[in-house]
N, C-alpha and C positions, 0 to 999 in steps of 0.2 A: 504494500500500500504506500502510495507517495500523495504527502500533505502540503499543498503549498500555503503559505498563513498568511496569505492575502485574502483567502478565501475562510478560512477559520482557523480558529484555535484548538489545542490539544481535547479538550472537551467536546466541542462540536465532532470532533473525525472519529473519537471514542464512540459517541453518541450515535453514528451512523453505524458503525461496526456492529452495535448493538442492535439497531434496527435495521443491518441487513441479514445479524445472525438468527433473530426471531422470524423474519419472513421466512428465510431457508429452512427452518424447522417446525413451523407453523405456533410458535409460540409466542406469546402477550410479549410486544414490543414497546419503547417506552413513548410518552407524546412525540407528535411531531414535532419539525422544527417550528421555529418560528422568525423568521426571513423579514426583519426590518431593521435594517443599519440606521433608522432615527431614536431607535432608545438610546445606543450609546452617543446619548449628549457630549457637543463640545462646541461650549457656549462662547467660547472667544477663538475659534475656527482657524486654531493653530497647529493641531495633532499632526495632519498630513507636512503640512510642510515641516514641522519639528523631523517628522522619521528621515523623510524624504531626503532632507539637507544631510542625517547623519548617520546613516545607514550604507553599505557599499553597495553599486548596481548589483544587479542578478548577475552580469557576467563575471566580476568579480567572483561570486560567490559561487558558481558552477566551479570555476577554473581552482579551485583552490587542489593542490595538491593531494593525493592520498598516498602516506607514509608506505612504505615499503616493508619495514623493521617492527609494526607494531603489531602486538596482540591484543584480541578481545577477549578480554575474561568477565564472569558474572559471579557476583558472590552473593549469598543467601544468608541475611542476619534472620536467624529466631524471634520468634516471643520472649523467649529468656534471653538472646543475647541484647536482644535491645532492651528490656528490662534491666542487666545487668550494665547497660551503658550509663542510664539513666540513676540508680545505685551509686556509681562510680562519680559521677556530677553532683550529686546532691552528699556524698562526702567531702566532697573536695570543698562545694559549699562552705562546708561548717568546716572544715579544717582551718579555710582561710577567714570565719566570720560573716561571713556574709549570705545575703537571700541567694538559693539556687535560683536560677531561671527558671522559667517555664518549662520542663522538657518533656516533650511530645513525644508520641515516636518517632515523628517526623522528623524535630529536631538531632535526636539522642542518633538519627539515622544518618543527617545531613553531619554532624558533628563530628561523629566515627570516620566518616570517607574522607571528610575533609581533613580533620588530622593526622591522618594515614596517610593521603595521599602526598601532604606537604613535605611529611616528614622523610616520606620515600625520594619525593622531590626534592629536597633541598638538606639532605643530612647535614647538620653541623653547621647551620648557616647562624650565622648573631647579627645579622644587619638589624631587624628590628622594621624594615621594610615592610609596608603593608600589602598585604595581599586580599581577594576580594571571593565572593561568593555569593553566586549568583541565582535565582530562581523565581518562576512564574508564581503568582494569585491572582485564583479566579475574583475577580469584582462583579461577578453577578450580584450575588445578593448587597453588594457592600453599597451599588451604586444607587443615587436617589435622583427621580425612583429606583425601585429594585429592578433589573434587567431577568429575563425568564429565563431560568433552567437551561429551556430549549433553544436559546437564544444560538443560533448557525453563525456565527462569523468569529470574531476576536473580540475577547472584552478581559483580558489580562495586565496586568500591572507587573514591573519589578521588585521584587523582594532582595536589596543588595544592603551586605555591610562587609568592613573589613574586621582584620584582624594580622599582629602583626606574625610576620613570617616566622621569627625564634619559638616565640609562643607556642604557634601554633604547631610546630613539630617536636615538644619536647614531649617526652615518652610519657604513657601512664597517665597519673587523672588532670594533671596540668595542662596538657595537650587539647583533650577532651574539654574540661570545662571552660578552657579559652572559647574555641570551635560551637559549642553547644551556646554557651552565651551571647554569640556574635548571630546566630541563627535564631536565634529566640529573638535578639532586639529589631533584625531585619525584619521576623513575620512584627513583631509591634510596630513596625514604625511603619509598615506596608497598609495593614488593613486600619490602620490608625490616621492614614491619612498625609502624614509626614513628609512619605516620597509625592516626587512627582516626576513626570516624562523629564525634564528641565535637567532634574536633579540625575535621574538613574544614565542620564548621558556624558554628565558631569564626571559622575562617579566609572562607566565605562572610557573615557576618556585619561583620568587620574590611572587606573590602572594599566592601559597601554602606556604613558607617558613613564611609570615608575618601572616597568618591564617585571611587574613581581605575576602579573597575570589575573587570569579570573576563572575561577571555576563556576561553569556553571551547569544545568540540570533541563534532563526532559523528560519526558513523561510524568506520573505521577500513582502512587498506591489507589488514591479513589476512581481511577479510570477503571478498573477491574478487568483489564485485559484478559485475563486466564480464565474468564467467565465467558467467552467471545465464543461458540459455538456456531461452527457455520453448518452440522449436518455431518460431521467427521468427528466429531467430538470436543474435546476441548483441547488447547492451544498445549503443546509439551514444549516449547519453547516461543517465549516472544523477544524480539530484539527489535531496537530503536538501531537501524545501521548508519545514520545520518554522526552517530555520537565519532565515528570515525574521523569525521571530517571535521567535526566543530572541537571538538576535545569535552564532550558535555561528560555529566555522569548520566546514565539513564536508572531511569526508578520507576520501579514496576511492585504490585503489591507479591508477596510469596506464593509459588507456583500452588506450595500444596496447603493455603490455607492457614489457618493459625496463628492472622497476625503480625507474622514475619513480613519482611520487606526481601527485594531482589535489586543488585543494584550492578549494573554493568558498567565497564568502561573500557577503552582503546588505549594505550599507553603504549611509551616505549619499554624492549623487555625489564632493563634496569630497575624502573618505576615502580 
């Protein structure tokens, strides 16, 4: 399946998946779309040209290389291992005195890859350099009015914060509750309103300009991908292959259930 997000967002292409896998099996599929790009308001008629200006063309973004040397691996956190992340944060907390963040699964999910990943990237670094992390919310419900469920097109926002690079690769629960805290205040300052297009460009801009990078993220656990039955049964593997090209992490809820999260990525082998 190829998504272009001019036409919708990760929910929308989900959404149809779903309503073509209930047609092919004859079972209760979810509403229709609903097909009017005038609910998402934008009352000072700047979004387009915001993206437009800073955004690279399409040919840009076809032509981008594909690595030769990288593998795609997918790793499968538990119930208890993200539990046990979460654990791990909320010690660390009170080690150092202070309120744990909020940690979600989401978080405790986003937090774990991302201090693995820096620290596989950047062993031994002490710049203190920020580095960034990056990921969609939906603003259906958030926008006023509320935008429907079924709503077919794009209606996401940035969830970005940094955090710096030492930190965030030091081993054990420091690593972690750096990572975990910097993911928690992105979703609060996301659906709280804080960000905005202005800002999240500003902020992808800073991290091209410091070369510490940006991790960021596709898919998502509430799409329920592995519920996706077209008639053959259900999906024994699902892959985001685009994460190749972009260097995202992709995130998918646990194949078998229970809670877990799946979370793939492209790297190079060292990484």
């Amino acid at each position: 399946m190829t998504v272009h997000h001019a036409a919708c967002d990760g929910a929308s292409s989900t959404r149809f998946l779903h309503a073509w896998a209930a047609a092919a099996t004859g079972a209760e599929g979810p509403p229709p779309p609903v097909i009017d790009r005038t609910l998402v308001e934008d009352p000072r008629g700047r979004l387009y040209d915001l993206f437009a200006k800073a955004m690279p063309t399409a040919d840009q973004m076809e032509h981008v290389k594909m690595p030769d040397d990288h593998l795609f691996a997918t790793f499968t956190l538990s119930k208890g291992d993200i539990q046990r992340v979460k654990d791990v944060v909320a010690g660390e907390a009170g080690r150092r005195g202070t309120v744990p963040p909020r940690c979600s699964s989401l978080v405790a999910t986003f937090g774990f890859i991302w201090s693995c990943y820096q620290r596989a990237k950047d062993a031994g670094s002490s710049s203190g350099a920020r580095t960034f992390l990056c990921f969609p919310i939906d603003h259906r419900s958030r926008m006023k009015p509320p935008v429907p469920a079924e709503y077919l097109g794009n209606c996401v926002g940035a969830a970005i914060h940094a955090a710096p690079e030492d930190q965030l690769a030091e081993a054990g629960a420091g690593g972690l509750f750096v990572a975990c805290t910097a993911v928690a205040a992105a979703i609060e300052e996301a659906v709280g309103g804080v960000g905005s297009p202005e800002l999240w460009i500003e902020q992808f801009k800073e991290a091209g300009v410091a070369g510490t990078g940006m991790l960021t993220v596709a898919g998502s656990p509430r799409f329920r991908v592995y519920e996706v039955d077209l008639g053959f049964g259900r999906p024994v593997k699902v892959e985001i292959v685009s994460v190749a090209r972009t260097g995202a992490m992709a995130v998918a809820e646990g194949r078998k259930g229970g809670g877990g999260m799946e979370i793939s990525r492209c790297v190079n082998p060292i990484q």
